[in-house]
N, C-alpha and C positions, 0 to 999 in steps of 0.2 A: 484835554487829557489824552497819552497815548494811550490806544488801546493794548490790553494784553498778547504777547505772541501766540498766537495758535498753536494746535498741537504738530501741525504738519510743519510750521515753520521752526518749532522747536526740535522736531528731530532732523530734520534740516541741517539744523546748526551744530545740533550733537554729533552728527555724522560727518559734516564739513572738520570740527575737532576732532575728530577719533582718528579720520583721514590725514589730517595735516600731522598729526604726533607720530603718525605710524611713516608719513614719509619722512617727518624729522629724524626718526630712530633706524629706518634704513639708508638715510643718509649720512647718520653717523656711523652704523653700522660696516658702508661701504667704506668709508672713511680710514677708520680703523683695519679692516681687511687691507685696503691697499698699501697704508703704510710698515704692514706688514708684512707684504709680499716684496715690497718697493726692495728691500736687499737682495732678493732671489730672483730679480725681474731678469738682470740676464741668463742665470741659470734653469728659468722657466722657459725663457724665450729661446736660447739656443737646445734646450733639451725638448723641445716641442718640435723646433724646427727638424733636429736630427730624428727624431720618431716619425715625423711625416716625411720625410725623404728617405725610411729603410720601411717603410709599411708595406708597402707593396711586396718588398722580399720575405719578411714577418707573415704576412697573408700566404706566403707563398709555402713555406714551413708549416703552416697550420691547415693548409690544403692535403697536403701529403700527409696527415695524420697526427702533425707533431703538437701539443698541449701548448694555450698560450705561455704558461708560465715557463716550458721548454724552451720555447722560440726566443721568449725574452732571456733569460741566461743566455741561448747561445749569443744572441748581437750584443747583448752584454759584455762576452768575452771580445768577441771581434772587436766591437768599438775599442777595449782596454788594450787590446793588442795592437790595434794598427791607428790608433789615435792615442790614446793615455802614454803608453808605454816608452813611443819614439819623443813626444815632448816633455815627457819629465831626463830622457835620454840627454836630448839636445838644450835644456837650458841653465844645467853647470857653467858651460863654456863659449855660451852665445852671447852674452855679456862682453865678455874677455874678448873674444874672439872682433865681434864688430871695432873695439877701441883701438886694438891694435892691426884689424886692416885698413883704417879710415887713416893711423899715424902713419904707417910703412906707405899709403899712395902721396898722403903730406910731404914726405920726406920724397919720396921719388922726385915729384914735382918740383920740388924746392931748388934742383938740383939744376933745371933745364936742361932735361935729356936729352939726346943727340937720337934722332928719330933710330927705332929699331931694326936692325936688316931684314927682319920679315918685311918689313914695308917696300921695302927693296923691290922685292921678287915678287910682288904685286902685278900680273900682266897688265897693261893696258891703263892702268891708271896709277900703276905704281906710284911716280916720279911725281904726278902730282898731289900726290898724297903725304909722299914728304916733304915738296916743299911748301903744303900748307903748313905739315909739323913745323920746320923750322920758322918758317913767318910766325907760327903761335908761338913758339917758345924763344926765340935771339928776336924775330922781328918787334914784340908788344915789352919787351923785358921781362921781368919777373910774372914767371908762368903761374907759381903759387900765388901772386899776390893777383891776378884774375880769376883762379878757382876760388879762392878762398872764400870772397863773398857766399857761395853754392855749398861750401863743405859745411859749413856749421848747420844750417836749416837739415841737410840731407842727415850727419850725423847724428841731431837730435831728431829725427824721424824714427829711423833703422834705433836706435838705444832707445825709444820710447816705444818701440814697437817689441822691442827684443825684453823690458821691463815688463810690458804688460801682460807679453806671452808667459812671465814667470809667474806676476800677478792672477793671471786667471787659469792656474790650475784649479784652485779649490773651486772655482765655478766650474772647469770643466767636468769633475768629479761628480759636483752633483746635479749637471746638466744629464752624464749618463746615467745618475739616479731618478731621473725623471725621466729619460727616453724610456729605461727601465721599466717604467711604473706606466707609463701608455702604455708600451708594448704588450706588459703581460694583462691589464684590464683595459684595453682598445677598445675592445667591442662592447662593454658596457658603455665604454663614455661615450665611444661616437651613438649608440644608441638614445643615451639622456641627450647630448647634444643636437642631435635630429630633432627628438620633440622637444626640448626648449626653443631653437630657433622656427620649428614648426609653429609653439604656440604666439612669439614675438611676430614673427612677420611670416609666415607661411611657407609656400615651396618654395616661393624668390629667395630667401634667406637662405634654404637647404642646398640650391643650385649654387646661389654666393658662395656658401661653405667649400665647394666640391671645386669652383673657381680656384679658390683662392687655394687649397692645399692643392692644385695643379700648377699656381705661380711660384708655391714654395718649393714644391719639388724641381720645377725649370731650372730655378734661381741655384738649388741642390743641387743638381746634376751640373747645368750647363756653366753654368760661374763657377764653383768652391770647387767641385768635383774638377774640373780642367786644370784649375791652377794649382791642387795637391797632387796633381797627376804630375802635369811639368814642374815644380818644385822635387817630386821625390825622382822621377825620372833625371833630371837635370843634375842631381847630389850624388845617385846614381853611377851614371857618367863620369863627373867628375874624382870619384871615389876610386872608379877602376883606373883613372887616365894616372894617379898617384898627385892629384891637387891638394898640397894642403885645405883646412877649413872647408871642407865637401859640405858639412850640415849647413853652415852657415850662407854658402852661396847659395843653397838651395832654400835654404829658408829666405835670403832674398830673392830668388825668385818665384817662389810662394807670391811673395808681397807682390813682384811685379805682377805678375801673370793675374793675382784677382784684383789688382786696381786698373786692369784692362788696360796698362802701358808698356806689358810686356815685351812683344813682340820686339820695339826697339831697343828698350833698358837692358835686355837679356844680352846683347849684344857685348854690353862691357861684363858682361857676367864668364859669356864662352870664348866670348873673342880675347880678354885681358886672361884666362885659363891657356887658351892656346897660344896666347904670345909666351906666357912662361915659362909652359913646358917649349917651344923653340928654340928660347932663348938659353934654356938648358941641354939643348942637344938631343933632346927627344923628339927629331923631325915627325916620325908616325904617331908616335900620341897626340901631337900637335894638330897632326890632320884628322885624327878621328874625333880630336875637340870641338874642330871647327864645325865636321860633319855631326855631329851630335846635337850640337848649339843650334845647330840650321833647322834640322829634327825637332830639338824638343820646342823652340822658337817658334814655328809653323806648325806646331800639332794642334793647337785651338782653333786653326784654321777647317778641321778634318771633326776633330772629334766633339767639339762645343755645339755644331746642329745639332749632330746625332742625339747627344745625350739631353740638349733643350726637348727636342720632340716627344722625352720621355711628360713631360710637363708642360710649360708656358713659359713663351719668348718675351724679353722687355728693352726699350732703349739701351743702348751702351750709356748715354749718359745720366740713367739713374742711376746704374749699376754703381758708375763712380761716385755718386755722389751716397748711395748707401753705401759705398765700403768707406768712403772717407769719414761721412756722416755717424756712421754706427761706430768705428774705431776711436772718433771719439767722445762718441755718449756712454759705450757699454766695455770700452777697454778692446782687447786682443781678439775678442772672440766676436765683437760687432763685424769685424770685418765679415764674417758673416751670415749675421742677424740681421745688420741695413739694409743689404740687399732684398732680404726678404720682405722687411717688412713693406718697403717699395713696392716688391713686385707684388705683393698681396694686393696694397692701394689702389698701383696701377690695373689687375686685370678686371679688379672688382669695377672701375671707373669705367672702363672698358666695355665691361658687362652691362653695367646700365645705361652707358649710351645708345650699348645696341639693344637695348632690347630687352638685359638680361641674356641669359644662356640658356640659350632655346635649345631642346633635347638633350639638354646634361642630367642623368638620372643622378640621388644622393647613391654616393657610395660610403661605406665604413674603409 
């Protein structure tokens, strides 16, 4: 006959019950929260990311006396004005605009052009630069029917990108509804967030924290920051030079410059600008095209340390594989959110290989 459970092994078991029900209901609980959040996960994640990449100047406003909920209005405004305002600007005719310059290069091509007299006057390598031109276009035949394979992938790239920048307004809105809402209650939550990761895993965890909003700042500054810099620089340019579709090229060099293949792709950006204005008899706009393309082409070269140093450096090729990565998990605005969340992984991985981040104090 078994004997009776004791009392000690009965509450044992009550307690073993009360534990399991409780992490049942908080695992449903989380459950239910995620797939709740799961619509606003990009809107969470890029408006978190832009709060911890303008924090330091928010700190900087609140140092000089200004109230947090001042500080937040003003970046408020900034953000709507130098981010909201020019992309609800620019995506009327960004549509429009990609279809019919992807058909007007169709049609040129199609045509087997007779190399251009800028090529001409090319010093020193002129001559053989045209007659690669004409090898590629009279020596292979039909010039279109070798791009073509290339034009469709490219075209449905640029129109899927140029689509999802129109799709994620309403998350950018309430991305700066939530940079909004760090900003002006920052210092409480980095406070609660201190001693939550305090009580989870102690100062490793607060050191982790302080890592990681230094990789997203890097990622902020030295990535997103460079390439909105040569995208609005480069549109710019072109704006003044009298280029048709100025937003548009610039918004493709947006694209180039943060999938870090810039530098070369920019080339048909200033160089095909400068051939048109030549070809139209605007010899000096031509040449201050050229000179500007060269400019804004090579300024990641100058300015992406600097502004890395503000944060934390990461492979080039994570970078690309978060912009690709995130663009197409989170739409327009992954481009980038990927990055980030990479360089977070990466410095955190970093960190614990070495050691951790030895003398990194928590900051808010």
């Amino acid at each position: 006959m078994t004997p009776p459970p004791s009392p000690q092994d009965t509450a044992a078991t009550r307690l073993l019950i009360e534990r399991t029900v409780i992490l049942g209901l908080l695992a449903a609980l989380s459950v239910g929260v995620f797939r709740l959040l799961m619509p606003f996960a990009t809107a969470l994640l890029f408006g978190g990311t832009l709060a911890i990449a303008a924090w330091p100047l928010r700190q900087r406003l609140v140092h000089h006396g200004m109230r947090g909920g001042s500080a937040a209005s003003l970046l408020l405004v900034a953000s709507v004005l130098l981010v909201l305002l020019p992309v609800l600007a620019m995506i009327p005719s960004l549509s429009a605009q990609v279809t019919r310059g992807i058909q007007l290069a169709q049609d040129y091509v199609a045509t087997n052009p007779p190399a251009p007299a800028l090529l001409h006057r090319i010093p020193v390598v002129g001559e053989q630069v045209v007659n690669f031109w004409d090898r590629l276009a009279h020596g292979h035949g039909d010039l279109r029917g070798m791009i073509l394979p290339y034009a469709e992938p490219i075209r449905s790239f640029v129109l899927g990108a140029a689509q999802a920048l129109a799709d994620s307004v309403l998350q950018l809105l309430m991305s700066l509804i939530v940079a909004t809402m760090i900003w002006a209650r920052g210092d409480a939550a980095a406070a609660g967030l201190r001693d939550i990761l305090g009580r989870l895993a102690g100062p490793a965890a607060m050191r982790a924290a302080v890592v990681a909003s230094g990789a997203v700042r890097g990622v902020a500054y030295g990535v997103v920051g460079t390439a909105v810099l040569q995208g609005v620089l480069m549109a710019l340019g072109l704006l003044v030079a009298g280029v048709p579709g100025a937003a548009l090229l610039g918004f493709l060099t947006l694209l180039m410059a943060i999938s870090q293949l810039g530098a070369v792709l920019m080339i048909f950006i200033w160089g095909g600008a400068a051939w048109w204005l030549f070809d139209g008899g605007s010899t000096g706009w031509a040449v201050f095209m050229a000179g500007w393309g060269l400019f804004v082409g090579t300024l990641d070269n100058f300015v992406r340390p600097w502004l890395i140093s503000f944060g934390a450096d990461m492979p080039m090729g994570l970078i690309i594989i978060g912009v690709f990565g995130g663009f197409l998990s989170f739409g327009f605005l992954g481009l980038f959110i990927g990055p980030s969340l990479l360089g977070v992984m990466y410095v955190l991985l970093e960190a614990w290989r070495d050691g951790g981040a030895a003398g990194a104090e928590p900051q808010s």
